[in-house]
C-alpha positions in Angstrom: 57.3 -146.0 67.8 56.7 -142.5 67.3 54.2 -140.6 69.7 51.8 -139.6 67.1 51.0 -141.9 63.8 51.9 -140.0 60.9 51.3 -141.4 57.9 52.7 -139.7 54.4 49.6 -139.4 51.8 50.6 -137.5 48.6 48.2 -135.7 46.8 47.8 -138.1 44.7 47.5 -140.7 47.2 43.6 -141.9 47.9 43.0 -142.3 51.4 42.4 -145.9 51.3 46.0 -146.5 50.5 46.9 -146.0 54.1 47.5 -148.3 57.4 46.9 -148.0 60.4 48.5 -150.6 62.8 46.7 -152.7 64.4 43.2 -150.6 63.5 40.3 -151.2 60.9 42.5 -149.9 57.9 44.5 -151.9 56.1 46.1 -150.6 52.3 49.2 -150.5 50.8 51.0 -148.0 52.2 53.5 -148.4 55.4 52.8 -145.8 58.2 56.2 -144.7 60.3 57.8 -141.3 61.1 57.9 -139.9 57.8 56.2 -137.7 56.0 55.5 -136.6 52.1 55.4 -132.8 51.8 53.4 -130.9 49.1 54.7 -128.3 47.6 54.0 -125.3 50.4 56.2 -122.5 50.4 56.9 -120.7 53.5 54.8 -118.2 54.7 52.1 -119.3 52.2 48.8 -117.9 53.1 46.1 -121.2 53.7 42.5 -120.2 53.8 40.7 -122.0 56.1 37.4 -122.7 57.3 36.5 -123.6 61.0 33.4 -125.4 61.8 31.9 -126.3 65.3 28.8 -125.6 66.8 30.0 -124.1 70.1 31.0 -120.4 69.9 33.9 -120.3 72.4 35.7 -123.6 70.3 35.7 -121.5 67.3 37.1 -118.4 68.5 39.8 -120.6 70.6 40.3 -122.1 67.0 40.4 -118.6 65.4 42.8 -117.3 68.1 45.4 -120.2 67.9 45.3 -120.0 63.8 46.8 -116.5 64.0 50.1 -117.7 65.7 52.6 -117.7 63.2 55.6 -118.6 65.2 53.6 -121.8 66.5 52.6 -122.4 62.8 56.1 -122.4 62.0 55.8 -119.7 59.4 52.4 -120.8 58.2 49.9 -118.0 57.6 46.1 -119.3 58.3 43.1 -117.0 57.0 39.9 -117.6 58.4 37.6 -117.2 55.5 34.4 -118.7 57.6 33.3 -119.6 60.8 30.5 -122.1 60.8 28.2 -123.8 63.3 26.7 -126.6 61.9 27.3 -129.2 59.5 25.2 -127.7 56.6 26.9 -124.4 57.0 30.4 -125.9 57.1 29.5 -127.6 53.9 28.4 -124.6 52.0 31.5 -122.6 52.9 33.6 -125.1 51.5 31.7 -125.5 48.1 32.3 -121.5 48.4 36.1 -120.9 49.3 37.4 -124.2 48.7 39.9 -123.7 51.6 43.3 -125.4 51.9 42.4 -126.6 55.5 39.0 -127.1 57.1 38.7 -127.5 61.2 35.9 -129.7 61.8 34.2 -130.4 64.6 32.5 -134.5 64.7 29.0 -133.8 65.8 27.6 -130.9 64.8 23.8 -130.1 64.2 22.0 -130.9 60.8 25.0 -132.8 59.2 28.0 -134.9 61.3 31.3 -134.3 60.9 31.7 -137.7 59.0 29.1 -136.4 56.7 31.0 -132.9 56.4 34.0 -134.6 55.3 32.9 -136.9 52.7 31.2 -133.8 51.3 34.4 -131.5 51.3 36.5 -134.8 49.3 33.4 -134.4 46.9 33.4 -130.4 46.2 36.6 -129.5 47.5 39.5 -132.3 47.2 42.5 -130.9 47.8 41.0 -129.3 51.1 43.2 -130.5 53.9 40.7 -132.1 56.9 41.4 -131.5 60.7 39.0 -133.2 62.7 38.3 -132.8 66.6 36.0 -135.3 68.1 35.0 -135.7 72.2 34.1 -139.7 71.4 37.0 -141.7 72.3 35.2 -144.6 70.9 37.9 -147.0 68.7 35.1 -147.5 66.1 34.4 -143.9 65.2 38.2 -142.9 65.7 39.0 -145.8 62.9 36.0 -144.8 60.8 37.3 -141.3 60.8 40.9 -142.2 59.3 39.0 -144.9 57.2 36.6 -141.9 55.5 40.1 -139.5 54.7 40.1 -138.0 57.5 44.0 -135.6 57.5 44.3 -135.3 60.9 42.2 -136.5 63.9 42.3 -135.0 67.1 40.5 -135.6 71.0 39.0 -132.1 72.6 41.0 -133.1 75.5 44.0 -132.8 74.3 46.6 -130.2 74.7 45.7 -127.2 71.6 49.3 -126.9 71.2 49.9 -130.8 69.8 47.2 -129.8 67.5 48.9 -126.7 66.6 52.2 -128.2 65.9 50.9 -130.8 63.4 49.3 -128.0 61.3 51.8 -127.1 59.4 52.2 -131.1 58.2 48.9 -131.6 57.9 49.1 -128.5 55.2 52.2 -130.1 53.7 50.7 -133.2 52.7 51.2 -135.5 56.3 48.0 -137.2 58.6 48.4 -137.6 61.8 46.3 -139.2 64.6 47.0 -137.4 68.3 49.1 -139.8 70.4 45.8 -140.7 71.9 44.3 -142.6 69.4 46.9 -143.8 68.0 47.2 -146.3 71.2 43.3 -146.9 71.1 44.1 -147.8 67.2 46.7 -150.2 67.9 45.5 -152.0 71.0 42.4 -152.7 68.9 40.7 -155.8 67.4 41.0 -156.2 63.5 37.3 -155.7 62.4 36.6 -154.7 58.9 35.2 -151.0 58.3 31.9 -150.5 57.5 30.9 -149.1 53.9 29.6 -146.0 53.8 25.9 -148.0 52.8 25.9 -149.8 56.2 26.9 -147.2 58.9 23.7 -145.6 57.3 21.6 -149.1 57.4 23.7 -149.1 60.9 22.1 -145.9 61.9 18.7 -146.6 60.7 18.4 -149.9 62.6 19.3 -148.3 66.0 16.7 -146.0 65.3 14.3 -148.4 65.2 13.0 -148.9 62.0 12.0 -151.9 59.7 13.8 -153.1 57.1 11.0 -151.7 54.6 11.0 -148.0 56.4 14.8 -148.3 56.1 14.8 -149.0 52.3 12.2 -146.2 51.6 14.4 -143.6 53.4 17.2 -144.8 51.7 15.7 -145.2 48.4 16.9 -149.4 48.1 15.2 -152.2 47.8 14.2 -154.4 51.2 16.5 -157.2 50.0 19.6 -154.8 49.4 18.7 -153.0 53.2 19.1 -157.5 54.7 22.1 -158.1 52.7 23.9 -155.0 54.1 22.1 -155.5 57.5 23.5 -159.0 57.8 26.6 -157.8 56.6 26.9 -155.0 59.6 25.6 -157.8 62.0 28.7 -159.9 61.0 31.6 -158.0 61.1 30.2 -156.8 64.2 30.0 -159.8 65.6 26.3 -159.1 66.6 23.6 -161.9 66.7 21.0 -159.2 67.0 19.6 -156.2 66.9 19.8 -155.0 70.6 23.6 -156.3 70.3 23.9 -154.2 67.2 22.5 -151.1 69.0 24.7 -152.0 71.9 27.9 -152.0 70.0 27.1 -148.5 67.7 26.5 -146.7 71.5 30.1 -148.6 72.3 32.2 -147.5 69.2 30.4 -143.9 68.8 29.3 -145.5 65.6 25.7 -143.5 65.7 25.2 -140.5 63.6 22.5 -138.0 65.9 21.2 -135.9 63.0 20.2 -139.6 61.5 16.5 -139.7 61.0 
């Protein structure tokens, strides 16, 4: 078993045709120590966009981007720095980078949020993600969403560093980290996009009819996907609900 799940994903390849053992996703494709590469020539220049709300993270981000020799040949150009979600949105509607470093919670939009937007406006856009939750929930979600690479903050910069230049060439890879929180966990289904925002909604404390008018459905549609979250949760109500979004690192803070 390799040390680091890396799963090939061509380009034209959606990201629900992955696997991950033992996890929440479950497609087509085989995971295993291969990889897929895009056609990347060496010494191509990648723009790149890096997006975290703490100053000195995005200037350790900036510094380790400019190491070539660690990059394998791999040029990185920083064409924006951003610290918060909406910003790191923007810039990539703007430069449509070939790699975007992404922070998980960031202020006025999540990382999740972030990444979903940048598959919308900017597809090809390769997605690094770092993320301080060691939750198995929000780690799964994140590879679930698209995710290219997923990372933990307390990791060792250089294994992110070394994956880089696969990630650019068409590979994902989940640190060695997560991939053992992935595959010793329980096979729960994902949640849609619809009910981790019911999901988020619900811990916050509002009714079913104050949920539907924030999200513009109708209070029958909010109980169907309520009910839904509750069983694949295996929750029998709503405190146990609550109780298993603070487990997984399922809850979204900019949700309102």
């Amino acid at each position: 078993m390799p040390a680091a799940l890396q799963v090939a994903c061509s380009k034209r390849t959606s990201p629900l045709d992955t696997i991950v053992y033992g996890a929440f996703v479950k497609r087509r494709m085989a995971w295993g120590a291969f990889e897929v590469r895009r056609n990347v020539g060496f010494g191509t220049v990648c723009t790149a966009v890096i997006a975290d709300d703490h100053a000195i993270i995005r200037d350790a981000l900036t510094a380790a981007l400019q190491d070539e020799d660690a990059l394998q040949g791999h040029k990185i150009e920083i064409v924006e720095a951003a610290e918060n979600g909406i910003d790191a949105i923007v810039a990539v509607r703007k430069h449509r980078p070939g790699l975007l470093m992404l922070d998980v919670t960031m202020p006025h939009a999540g990382g999740t949020e972030v990444l979903l937007e940048a598959r919308r406006w900017s597809p090809e856009t390769r997605v690094i993600i770092f993320t301080g939750i060691e939750a198995r929930g929000k780690i799964a979600e994140l590879v679930e969403i698209g995710a290219d690479g997923v990372f933990c903050k307390g990791d060792d910069m250089g294994e992110v560093i070394r994956a880089i230049p696969r990630i650019i060439e068409g590979g994902r890879i989940v640190c060695s980290r997560f991939t053992r929180m992935l595959q010793e966990g329980t096979d729960l289904a994902p949640l849609t996009d619809r009910e981790r925002q019911v999901l988020n909604q619900v811990v916050t404390g509002r009714t079913n009819r104050e949920i539907g008018d924030a999200l513009g459905i109708s209070i029958k549609t909010v109980d169907r996907h309520r009910t839904s979250v509750m069983g694949k949760t295996g929750s029998h109500s709503a405190a146990e609900l609550i109780a298993y979004a603070l487990r997984e690192g399922l809850i979204d803070p900019n949700a309102s």
